[in-house]
C-alpha positions as CSV (number, residue, x, y, z in Angstrom):
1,X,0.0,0.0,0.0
2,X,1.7,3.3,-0.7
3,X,1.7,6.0,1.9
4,X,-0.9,8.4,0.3
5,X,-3.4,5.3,0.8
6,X,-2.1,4.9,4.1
7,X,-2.8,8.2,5.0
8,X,-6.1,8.6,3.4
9,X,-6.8,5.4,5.6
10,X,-5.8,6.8,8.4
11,X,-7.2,9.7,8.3
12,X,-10.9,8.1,7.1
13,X,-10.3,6.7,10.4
14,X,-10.0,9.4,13.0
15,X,-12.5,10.9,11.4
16,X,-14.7,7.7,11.8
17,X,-13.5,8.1,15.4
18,X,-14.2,11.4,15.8
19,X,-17.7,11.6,14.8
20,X,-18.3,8.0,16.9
21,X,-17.4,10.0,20.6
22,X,-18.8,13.2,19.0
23,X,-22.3,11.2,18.8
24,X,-21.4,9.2,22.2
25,X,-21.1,12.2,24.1
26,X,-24.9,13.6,22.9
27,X,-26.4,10.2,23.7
28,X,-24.2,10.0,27.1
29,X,-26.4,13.7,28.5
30,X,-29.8,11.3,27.3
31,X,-28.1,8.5,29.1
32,X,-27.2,11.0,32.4
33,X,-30.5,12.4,32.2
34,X,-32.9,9.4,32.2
35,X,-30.8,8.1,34.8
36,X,-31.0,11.3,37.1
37,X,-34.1,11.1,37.0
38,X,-34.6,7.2,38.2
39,X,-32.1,8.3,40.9
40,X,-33.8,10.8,42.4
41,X,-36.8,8.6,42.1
42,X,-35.8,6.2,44.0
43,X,-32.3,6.6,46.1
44,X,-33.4,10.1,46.9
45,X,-36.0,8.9,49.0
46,X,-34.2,5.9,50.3
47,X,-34.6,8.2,54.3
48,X,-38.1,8.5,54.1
49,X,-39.1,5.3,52.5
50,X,-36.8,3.5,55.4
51,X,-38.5,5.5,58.6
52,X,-41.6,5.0,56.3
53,X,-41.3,0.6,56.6
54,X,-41.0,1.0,60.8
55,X,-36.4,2.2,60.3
56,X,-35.4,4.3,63.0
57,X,-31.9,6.2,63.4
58,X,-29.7,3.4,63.5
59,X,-31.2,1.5,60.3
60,X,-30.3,5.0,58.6
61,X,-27.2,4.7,59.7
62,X,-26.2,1.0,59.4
63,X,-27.7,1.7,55.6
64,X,-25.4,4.6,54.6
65,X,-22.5,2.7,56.7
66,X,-22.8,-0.3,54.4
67,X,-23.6,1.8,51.2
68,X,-20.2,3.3,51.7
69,X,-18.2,0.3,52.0
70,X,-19.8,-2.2,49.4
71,X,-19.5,0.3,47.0
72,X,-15.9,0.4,46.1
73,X,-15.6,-3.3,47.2
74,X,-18.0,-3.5,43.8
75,X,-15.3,-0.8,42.3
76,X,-12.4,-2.9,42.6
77,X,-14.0,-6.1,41.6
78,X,-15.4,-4.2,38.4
79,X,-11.7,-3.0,37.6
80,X,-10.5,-6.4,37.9
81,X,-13.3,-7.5,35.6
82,X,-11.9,-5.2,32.9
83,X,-9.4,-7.3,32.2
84,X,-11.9,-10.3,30.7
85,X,-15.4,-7.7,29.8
86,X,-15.9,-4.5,27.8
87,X,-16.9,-1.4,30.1
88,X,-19.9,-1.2,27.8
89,X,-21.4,-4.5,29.1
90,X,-20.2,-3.9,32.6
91,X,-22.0,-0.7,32.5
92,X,-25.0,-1.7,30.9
93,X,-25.8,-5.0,32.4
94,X,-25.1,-3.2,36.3
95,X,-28.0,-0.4,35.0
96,X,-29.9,-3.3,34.3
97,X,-30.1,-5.0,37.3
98,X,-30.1,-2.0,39.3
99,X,-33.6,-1.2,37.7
100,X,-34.7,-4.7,38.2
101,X,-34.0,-5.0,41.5
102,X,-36.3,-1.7,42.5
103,X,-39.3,-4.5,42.1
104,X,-38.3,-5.9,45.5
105,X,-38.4,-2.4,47.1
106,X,-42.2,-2.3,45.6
107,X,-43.4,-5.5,46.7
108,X,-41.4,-4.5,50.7
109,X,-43.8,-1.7,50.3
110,X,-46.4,-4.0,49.6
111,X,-45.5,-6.4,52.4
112,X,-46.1,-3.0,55.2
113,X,-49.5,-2.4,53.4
114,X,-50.6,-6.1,54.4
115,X,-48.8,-5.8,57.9
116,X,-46.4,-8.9,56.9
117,X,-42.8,-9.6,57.9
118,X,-43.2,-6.1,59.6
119,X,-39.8,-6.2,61.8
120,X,-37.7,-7.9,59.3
121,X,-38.3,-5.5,56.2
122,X,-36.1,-2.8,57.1
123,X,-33.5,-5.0,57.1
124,X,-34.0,-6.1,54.1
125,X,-34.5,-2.8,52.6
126,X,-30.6,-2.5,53.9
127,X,-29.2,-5.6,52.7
128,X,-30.3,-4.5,49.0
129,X,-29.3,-0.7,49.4
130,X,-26.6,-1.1,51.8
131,X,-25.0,-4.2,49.9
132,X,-26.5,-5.6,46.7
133,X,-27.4,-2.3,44.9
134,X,-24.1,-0.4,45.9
135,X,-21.7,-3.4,45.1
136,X,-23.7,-3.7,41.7
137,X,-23.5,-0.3,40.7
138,X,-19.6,0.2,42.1
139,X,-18.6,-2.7,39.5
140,X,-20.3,-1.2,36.6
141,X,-19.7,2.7,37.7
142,X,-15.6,2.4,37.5
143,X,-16.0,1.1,33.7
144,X,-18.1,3.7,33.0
145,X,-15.6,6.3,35.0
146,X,-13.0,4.5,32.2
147,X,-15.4,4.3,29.7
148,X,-16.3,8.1,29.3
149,X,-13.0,9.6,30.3
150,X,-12.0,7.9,26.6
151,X,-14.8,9.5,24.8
152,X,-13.8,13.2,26.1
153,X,-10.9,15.4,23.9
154,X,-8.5,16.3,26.7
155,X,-9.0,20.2,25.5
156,X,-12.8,19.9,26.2
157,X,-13.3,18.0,29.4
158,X,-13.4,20.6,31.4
159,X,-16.3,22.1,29.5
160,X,-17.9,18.7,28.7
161,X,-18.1,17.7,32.5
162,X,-19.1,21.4,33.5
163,X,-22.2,21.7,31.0
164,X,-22.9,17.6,31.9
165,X,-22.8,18.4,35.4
166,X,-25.2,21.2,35.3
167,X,-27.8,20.0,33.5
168,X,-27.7,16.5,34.9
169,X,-27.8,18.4,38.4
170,X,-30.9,20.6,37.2
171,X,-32.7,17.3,36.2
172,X,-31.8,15.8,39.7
173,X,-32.9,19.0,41.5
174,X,-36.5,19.3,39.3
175,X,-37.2,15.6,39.8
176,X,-36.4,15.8,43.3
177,X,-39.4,18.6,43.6
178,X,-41.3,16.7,41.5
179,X,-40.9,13.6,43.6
180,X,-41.5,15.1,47.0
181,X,-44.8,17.1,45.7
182,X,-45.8,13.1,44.5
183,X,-45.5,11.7,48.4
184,X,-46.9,15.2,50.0
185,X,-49.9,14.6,47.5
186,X,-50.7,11.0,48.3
187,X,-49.4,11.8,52.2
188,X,-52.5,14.4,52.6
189,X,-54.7,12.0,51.3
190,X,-53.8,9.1,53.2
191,X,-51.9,7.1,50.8
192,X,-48.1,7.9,51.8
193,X,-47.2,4.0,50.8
194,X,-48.7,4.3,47.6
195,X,-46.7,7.7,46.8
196,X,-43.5,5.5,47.4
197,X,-44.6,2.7,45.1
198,X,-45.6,5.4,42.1
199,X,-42.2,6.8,42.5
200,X,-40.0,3.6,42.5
201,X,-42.2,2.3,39.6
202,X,-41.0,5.7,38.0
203,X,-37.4,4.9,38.5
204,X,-38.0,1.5,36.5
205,X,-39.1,3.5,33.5
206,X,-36.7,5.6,33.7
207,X,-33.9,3.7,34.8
208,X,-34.7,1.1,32.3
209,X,-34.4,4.2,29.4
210,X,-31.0,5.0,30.4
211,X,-30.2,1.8,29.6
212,X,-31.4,2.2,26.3
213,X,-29.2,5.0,25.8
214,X,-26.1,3.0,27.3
215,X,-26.2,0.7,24.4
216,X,-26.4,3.5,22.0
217,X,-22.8,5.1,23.1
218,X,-19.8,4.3,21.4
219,X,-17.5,2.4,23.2
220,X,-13.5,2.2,22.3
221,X,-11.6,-0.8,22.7
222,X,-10.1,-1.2,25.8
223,X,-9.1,-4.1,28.1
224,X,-7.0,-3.6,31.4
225,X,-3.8,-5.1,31.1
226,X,-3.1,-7.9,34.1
227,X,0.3,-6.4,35.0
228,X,-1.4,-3.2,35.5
229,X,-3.3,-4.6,38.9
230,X,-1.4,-3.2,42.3
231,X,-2.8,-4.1,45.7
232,X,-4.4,-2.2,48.2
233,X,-1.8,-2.1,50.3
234,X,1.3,-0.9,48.0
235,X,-1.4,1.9,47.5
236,X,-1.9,2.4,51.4
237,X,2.1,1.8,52.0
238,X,3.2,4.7,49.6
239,X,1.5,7.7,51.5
240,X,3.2,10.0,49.6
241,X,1.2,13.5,49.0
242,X,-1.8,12.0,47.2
243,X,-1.7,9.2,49.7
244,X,-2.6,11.9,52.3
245,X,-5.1,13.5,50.8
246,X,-6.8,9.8,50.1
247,X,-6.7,9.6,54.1
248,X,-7.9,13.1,54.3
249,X,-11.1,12.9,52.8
250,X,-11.1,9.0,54.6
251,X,-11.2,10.6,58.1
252,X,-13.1,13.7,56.9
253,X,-15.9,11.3,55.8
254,X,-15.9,9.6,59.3
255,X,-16.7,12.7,60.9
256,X,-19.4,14.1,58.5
257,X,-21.0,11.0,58.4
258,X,-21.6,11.6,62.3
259,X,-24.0,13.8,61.5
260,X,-25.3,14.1,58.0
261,X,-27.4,10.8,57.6
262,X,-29.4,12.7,60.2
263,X,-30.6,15.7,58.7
264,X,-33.3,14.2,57.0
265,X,-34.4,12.3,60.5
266,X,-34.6,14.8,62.2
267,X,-36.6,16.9,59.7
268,X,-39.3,14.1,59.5
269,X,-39.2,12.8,63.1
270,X,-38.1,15.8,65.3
271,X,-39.5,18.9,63.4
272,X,-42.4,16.6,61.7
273,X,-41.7,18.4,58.1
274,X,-43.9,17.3,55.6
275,X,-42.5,15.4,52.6
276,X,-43.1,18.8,50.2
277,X,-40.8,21.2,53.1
278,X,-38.2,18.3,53.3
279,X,-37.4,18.5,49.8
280,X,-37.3,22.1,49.5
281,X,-35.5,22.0,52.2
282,X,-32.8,19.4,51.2
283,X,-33.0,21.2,47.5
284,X,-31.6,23.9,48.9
285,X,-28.1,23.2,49.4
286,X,-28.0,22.1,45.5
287,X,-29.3,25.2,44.5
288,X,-26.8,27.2,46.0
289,X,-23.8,24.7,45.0
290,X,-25.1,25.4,41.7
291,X,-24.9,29.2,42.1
292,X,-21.3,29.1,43.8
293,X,-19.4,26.2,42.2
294,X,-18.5,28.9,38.7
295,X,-17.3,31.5,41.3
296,X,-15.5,28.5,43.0
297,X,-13.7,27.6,39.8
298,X,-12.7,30.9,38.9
299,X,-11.2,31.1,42.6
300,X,-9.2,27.9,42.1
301,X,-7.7,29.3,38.5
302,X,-6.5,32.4,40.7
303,X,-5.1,31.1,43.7
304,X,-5.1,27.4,43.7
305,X,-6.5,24.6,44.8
306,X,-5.1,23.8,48.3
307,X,-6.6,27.7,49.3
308,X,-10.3,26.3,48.4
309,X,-9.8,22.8,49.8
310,X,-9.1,24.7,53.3
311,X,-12.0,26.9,52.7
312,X,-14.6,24.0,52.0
313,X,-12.9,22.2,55.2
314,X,-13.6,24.7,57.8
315,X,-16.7,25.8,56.4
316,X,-18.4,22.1,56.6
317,X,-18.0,22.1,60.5
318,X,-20.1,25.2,60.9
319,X,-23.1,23.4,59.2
320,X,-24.2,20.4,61.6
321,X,-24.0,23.3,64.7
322,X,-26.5,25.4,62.8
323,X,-29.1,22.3,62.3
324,X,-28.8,22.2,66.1
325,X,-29.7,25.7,66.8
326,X,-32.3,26.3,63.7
327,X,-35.8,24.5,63.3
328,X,-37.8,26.6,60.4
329,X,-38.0,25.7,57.1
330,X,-36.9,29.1,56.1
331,X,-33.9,29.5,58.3
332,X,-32.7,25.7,57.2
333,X,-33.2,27.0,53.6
334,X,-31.2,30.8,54.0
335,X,-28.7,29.5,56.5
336,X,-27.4,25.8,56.8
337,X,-28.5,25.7,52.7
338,X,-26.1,28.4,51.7
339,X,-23.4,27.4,54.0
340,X,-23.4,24.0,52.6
341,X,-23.9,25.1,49.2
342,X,-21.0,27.1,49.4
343,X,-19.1,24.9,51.1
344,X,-19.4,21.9,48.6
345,X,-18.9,24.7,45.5
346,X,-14.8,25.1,47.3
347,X,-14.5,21.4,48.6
348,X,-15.4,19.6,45.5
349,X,-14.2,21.9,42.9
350,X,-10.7,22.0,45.2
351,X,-10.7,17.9,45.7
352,X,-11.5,17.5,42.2
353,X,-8.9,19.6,40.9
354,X,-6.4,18.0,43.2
355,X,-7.1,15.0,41.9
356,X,-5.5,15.7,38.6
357,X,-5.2,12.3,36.7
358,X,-4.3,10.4,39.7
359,X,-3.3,7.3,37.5
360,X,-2.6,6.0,34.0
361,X,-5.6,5.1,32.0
362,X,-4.5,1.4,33.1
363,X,-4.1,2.0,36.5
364,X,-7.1,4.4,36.8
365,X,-9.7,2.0,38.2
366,X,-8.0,0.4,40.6
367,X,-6.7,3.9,42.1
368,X,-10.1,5.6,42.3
369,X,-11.5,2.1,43.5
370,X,-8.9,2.1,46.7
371,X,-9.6,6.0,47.6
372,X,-13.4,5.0,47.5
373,X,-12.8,2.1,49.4
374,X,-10.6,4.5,52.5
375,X,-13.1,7.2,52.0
376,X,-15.7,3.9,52.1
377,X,-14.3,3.1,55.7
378,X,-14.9,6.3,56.9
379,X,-18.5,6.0,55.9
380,X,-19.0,2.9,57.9
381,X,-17.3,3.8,60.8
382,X,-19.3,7.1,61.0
383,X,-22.1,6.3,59.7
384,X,-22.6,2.9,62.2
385,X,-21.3,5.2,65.3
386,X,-23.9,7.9,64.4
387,X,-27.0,5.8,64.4
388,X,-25.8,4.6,67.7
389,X,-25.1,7.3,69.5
390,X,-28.2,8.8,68.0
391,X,-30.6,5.9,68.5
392,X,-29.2,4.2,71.4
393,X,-26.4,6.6,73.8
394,X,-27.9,7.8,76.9
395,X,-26.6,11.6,77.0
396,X,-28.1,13.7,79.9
397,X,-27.0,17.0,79.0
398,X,-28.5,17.1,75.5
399,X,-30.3,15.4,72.8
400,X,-28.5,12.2,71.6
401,X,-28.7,13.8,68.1
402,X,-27.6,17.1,68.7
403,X,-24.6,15.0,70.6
404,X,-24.1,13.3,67.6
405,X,-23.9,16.8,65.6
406,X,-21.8,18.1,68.2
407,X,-19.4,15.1,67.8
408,X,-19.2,15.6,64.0
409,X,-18.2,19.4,63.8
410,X,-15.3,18.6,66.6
411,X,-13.9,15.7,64.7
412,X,-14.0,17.7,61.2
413,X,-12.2,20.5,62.6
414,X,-9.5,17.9,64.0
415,X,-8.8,16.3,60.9
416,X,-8.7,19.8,58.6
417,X,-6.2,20.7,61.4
418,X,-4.0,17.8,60.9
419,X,-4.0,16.6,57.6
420,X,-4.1,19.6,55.5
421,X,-0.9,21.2,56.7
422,X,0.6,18.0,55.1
423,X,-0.6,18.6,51.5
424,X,1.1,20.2,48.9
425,X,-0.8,21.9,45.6
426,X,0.6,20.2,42.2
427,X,3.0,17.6,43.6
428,X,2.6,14.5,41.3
429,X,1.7,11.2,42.5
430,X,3.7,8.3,41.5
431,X,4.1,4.3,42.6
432,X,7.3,2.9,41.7
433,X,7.3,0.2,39.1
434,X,3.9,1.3,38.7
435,X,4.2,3.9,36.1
436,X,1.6,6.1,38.4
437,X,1.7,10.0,37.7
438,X,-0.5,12.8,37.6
439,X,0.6,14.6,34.2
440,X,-2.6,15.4,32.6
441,X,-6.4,16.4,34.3
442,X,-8.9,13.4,34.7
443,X,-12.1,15.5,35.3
444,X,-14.2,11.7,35.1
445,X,-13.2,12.0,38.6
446,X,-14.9,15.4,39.6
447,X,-18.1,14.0,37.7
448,X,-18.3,11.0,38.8
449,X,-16.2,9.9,42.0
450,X,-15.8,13.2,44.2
451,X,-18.8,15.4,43.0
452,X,-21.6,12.6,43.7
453,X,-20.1,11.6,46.6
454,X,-19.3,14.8,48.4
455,X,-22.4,16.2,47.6
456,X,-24.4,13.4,48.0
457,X,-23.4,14.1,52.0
458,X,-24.4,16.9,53.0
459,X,-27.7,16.8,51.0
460,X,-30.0,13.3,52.1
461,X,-32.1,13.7,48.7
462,X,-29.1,13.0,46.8
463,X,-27.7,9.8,48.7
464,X,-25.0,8.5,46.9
465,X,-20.8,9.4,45.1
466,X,-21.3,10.8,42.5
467,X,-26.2,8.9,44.8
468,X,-26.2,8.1,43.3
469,X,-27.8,4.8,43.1
């Protein structure tokens, strides 16, 4: 073949290429869409739905414990299973049985209604969305993290993920409303349990359509390579700057998860909120992320990302003391909303930032899958000691809850303190042997890994890392 047909060939190709992620990427915002909305109809009101079935504070917390942990358990065993299956499959077939497996949420439902099994079903309500769902959804979710980081030009992911993000969040935030004006209807007219049955059978549709759109995204060829696997603990051993900041946001989730679980139980069971106020309520915090997180990015391109990182850490603290001293709708909304709203805007665009490209494309999975699985051992352990100290302590001088929040906001100050004299902004990570750098910007990781999940938080409607589920 001469070399002007090998150049016409080649360049037939890339522009084959081209157009295949140019068409991905529109069917990936269908695909995010559809799939916001089954979240938020359906993991959103995971709180509710569990107090709804007879839960009390510990179940919350036992559930968001073992949300956190099985998820990156299902994160590492997904990157392992990129060696043998495309991240297409992976993907799609996790989506599947995600949406499939909201049918046993409807017929628990069902179960209370008939006033069967009535003890036993919030524990099974926790073993599929503390265990099954999670570990499901973290085996397919790092393929995808993979999967869509390929499909991005690396000039236009910033402004890929920024638009994504935006209008994927505004879907979340409308369906949210949407979803809480559903349960406040049927709630007024007796029929709470059927409100949560028309919103999970929602999720289905809609979860079911973003699986439809899955299959209609272009997928490169890619297999991890088995020389590219490291274990958990080479990755634990190295603490080297990034190894720091993994155990940062590690002990920074144990103390937040002290308290956030608990908003939400103590809107609906302390201040009796209606489902309608709790979701405006909850909303809020998004709303004003939303408003802050350009401001946030513009701050970060000025003076760095360490400055933010700091800002987002001591903010966060202040929150859980203001849920103790404020009890309107209004003052939740103006106050504790903004706070956090601006507090997430710094931490997550500062984390994400950070975060720059923490590994080869070969090495990618298994590094984001053992930071999820230290930040995933901070949920447990905070989440578990929460809903115990919450459900069960015996404190005389206070509420057990406001304890719990009081707990929290020390611990979060303690670890900001420690750990984050002990960063450094734009030191690269690397693994001997391992070929591990951070050269070039990942920002799969802000849309998927860091945004969800520190978001997800401090707001209960959103549940999930980059809910999530």
């Amino acid at each position: 073949m001469s070399d002007d047909k090998k150049g016409s060939v080649v360049s037939e190709e890339s522009s084959y290429l081209k157009h295949s992620k140019e068409h991905a990427l529109r069917a990936s915002m269908k695909e995010g869409c559809t799939q916001s909305i089954g979240v938020n109809m359906s993991s959103g009101f995971l709180t509710p739905l569990l107090l709804a079935l007879g839960g009390n504070s510990f179940h919350v917390g036992l559930l968001n414990a073992l949300n956190g942990l099985a998820d990156p358990a299902g994160e590492i065993s997904g990157s392992k299973l990129m060696q043998k299956v495309s991240r297409k499959k992976l993907w799609t077939d996790a989506k599947l049985w995600i949406a499939l497996l909201q049918i046993p949420i409807i017929a628990l439902i069902y179960l209370f209604w008939k006033g069967m099994f009535i003890s036993a079903l919030p524990w099974v309500m926790i073993g599929l969305w503390g265990v099954i769902i999670p570990f499901i959804y973290g085996a397919g979710y790092v393929s995808w993290l993979s999967w869509l980081g390929d499909l991005v030009p690396s000039e236009k992911k910033g402004k890929f993920f920024a638009s994504r993000n935006r209008v994927i969040g505004l879907v979340g935030l409308l369906t949210f409303l949407a979803g809480g004006l559903i349960l406040d209807l049927f709630k007024t007219r007796g029929y709470v349990l059927l409100g949560f049955t028309a919103l999970f059978a929602f999720a289905i549709i809609f979860r079911l359509a973003s699986v439809y759109y899955t299959t209609k995204i272009f997928n490169p060829y890619f297999r991890v390579k088995k020389d590219s696997y490291f274990s958990f603990m080479s990755f634990v051993k190295r603490y080297d700057n990034y190894g720091k900041f993994a155990f940062f946001q590690a002990f920074f989730f144990f103390a937040i998860m002290l308290s956030a679980p608990f908003f939400a139980v103590r809107m609906l069971d302390e201040l009796n909120f209606g489902y309608i106020t709790y979701t405006i309520v909850s909303l809020s915090s998004t709303l004003f992320y939303l408003l802050f997180a350009p401001f946030a990015g513009k701050f970060s391109d000025k003076y760095g990302n360490l400055k933010l990182i700091y800002f987002g850490s001591f903010l966060f603290p202040i929150i859980p003391i203001l849920w103790m001293l404020l009890d309107t709708p209004m003052t939740l909304i103006l106050i504790p909303g903004l706070v956090s709203g601006l507090a997430n805007a710094a931490f997550v665009i500062g984390t994400t930032d950070f975060s720059y490209n923490a590994a080869s494309p070969q090495k990618r999975g298994f590094c984001f899958a053992y930071t999820a699985l230290l930040v995933g051992f901070g949920t447990l352990l905070g989440s578990f000691i929460g809903g115990w100290i919450v459900e069960y302590s015996n404190v005389s001088f206070m509420s057990p809850m406001f304890f719990a929040f009081l707990i929290s906001s020390s611990m979060m100050v303690i670890v900001a303190i420690y750990f984050l004299p002990k960063l450094k902004e734009g030191d690269n990570v690397r693994f001997d042997g391992l070929h591990f750098d951070a050269s070039k910007p990942i920002k799969t990781f802000n849309a998927a890994v860091i945004w969800i999940r520190q978001l997800s938080h401090w707001q209960p409607h959103i549940f999930n890392k980059q809910g999530k589920k």
